[in-house]
N, C-alpha and C positions, 0 to 999 in steps of 0.2 A: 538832592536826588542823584544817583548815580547814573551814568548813561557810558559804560564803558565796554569794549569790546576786545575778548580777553581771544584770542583765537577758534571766536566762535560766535555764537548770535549777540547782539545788544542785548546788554539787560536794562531794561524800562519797567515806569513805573506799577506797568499792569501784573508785576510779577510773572515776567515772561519763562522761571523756572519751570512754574508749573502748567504753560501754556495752553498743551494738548492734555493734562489732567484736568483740566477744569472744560474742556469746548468738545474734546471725542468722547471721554466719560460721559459726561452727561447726555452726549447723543444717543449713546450705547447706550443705558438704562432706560432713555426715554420711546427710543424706534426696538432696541433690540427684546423688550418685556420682560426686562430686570426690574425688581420691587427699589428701586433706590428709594430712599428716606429724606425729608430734606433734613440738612443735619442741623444741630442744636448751637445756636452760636456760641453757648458759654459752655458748653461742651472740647466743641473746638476749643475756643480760646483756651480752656485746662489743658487738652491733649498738646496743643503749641509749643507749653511751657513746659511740660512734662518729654514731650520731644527735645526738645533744645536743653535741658539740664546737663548737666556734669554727672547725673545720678542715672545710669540706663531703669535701674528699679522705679523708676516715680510713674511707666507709663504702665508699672503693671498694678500697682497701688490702685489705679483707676479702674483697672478691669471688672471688680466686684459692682461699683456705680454705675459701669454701662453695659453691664448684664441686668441689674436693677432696671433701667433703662430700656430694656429689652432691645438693644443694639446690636445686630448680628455684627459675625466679620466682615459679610458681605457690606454691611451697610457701614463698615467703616472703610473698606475698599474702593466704595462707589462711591460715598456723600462727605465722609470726615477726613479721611485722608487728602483725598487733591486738596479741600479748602483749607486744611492745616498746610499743604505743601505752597500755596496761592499765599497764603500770609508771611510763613519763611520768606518767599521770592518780594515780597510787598517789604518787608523787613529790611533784608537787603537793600532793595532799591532806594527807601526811604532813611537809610543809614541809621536804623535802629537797631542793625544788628551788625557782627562783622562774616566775611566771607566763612573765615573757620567753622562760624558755630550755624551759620546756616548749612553749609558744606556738611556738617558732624547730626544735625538736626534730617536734613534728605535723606543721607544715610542711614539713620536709624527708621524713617520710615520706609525704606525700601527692603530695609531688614526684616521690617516688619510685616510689608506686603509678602515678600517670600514664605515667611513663616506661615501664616494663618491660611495663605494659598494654597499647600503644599498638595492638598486631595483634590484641587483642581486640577492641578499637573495631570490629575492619572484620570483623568474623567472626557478623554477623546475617546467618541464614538467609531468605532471599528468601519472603516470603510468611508471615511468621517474624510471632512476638508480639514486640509493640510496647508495653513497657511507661514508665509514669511514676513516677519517685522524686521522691518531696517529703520536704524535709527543710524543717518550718515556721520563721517565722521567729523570732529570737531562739534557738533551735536551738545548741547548741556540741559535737554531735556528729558534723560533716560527715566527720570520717576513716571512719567507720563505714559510712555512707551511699554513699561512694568505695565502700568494698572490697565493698561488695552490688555497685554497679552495675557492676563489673568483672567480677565474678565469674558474673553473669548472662548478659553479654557473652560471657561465656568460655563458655557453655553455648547459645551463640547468638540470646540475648532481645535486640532494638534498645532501649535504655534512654535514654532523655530522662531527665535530671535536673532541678531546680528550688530552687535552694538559699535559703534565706530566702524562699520562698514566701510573700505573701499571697494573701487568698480571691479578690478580683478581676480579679488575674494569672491563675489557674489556671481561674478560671471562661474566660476569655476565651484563654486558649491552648485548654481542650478544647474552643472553639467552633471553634476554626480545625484542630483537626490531631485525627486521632481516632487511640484506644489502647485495648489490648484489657483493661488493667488499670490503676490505680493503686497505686501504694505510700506510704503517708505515715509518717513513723517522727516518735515522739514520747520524746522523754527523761522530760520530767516530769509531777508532774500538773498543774502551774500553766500547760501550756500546751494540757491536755484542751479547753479551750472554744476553744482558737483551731483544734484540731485538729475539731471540730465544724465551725464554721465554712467550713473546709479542705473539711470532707467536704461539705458541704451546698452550696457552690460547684461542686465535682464534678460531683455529682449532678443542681442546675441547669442547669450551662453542656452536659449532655449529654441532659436531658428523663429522669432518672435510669437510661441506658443503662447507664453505665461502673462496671465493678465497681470498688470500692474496699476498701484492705486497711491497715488502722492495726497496728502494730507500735512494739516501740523497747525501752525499759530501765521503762518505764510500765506494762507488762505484768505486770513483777513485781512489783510495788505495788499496784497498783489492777486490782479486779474488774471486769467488764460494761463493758469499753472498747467495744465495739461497741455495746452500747448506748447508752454516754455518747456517742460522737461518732455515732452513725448510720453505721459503715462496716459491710457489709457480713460484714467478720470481722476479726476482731483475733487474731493471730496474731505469732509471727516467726522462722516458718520460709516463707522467701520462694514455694517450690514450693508449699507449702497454699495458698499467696493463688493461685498461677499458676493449679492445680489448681480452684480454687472459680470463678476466672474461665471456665476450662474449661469447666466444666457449664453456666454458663449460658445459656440458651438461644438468646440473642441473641448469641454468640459463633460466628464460622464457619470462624477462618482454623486451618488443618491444622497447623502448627506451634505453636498454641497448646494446641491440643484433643491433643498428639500430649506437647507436655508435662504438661499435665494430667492423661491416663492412663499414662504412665509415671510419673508422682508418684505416683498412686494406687497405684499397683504396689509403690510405694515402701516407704509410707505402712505398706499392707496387711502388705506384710514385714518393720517392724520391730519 
């Protein structure tokens, strides 16, 4: 089993690539009232192999069977893809694959996520929450981070991404362009102090306006994340963050405050 740490989080055996694809995903389908599917294990296991080939055509070969299958995008978004991305990372870890082809393998599913997303892009409701995803840098969970931002998209949030994020960057974008939340997801603990920093930039570049919301695979390891980095809330289930932005009081726009009690609604009834 591998256990090495390349200028960024351990990778372990829980397939820590796909960390927040496999724990925020599924919170978002589950709280946010996305139809997720559960997915089909020999399904996956084909998409895996067809992912990871030498051949980019083998995963379109597939597409006739999982339309047979009655398999939306969606539900390759939400249910097939993190666990085809969880087994890549499982791969890795258990030395049955090598970094290249899992490396070649994420890639092509993020290709793929981009592709089939594209109408989600354009589907933020006018006057709508405007949120920020950071994914800090040194970070090696960016597939994750995709299928939040797509998925939000698909529920109508405008989503600015920020991928390898540092503090100066982010302080100096939210002086230029304002957002009704942030989202900063953290893999590990070795990068809790940059993810402070992270927040602490936030919070300056807006006179500590802009609510912020730390989440990731850090969650399940380490206690008082909100305390350690000063966010707001530490969570990762995306709608709680949406939700806490909601309430607060220095928030106005109708679509934000409109997701936030229907998360609450959510919340309440599960």
């Amino acid at each position: 089993m591998r256990n090495i740490k390349q200028g960024g989080p351990v990778v372990r055996s829980e397939g820590e690539l796909s960390a927040l694809a496999c724990s925020v995903v599924v919170r978002l389908a589950a709280r946010g009232g996305l139809t997720a599917r559960p997915a089909d294990l020999d399904l996956v296991l084909r998409i895996r192999t067809a992912i990871a080939s030498a051949d980019p055509a083998r995963f379109d070969a597939l597409r006739p069977e999982l339309r047979r299958a009655r398999i939306s995008d969606a539900d390759l978004v939400d249910s097939y893809f993190p666990e085809v991305a969880r087994l890549l990372g499982c791969d890795w870890a258990d030395d049955r694959a090598g970094w290249a082809d899992v490396s070649m393998g994420m890639a092509r599913l993020q290709a793929l996520v981009h592709q089939i997303s594209r109408d989600w892009s354009n589907g933020a409701v006018p006057d709508g929450a405007d949120v920020l995803v950071v994914l800090p840098e040194g970070e090696q969970h960016g597939f994750g981070v995709q299928v939040l931002a797509e998925q939000l998209r698909r529920q109508g949030v405008a989503v600015h991404q920020q991928i390898g994020a540092r503090p100066s960057q982010l302080r100096s974008l939210v002086q230029e362009r304002s957002y009704d939340c942030a989202l900063i997801s953290i893999g590990c603990e070795e990068k809790l102090e940059l993810g402070r920093k992270l927040v602490k930039s936030l919070k300056d570049g807006t006179n500590g306006r802009l609510w912020v919301a730390v989440g990731g695979a850090v969650l399940e390891r380490v206690d008082n994340v909100a305390r350690l980095t000063g966010a707001d809330i530490a969570t990762n289930d995306p709608f709680e963050a949406i939700a806490g932005a909601g309430r607060a009081s220095f928030l106005g726009r109708s679509r934000l405050q409109h997701l936030a009690q229907t998360t609450e609604r959510r919340l309440e009834a599960s």
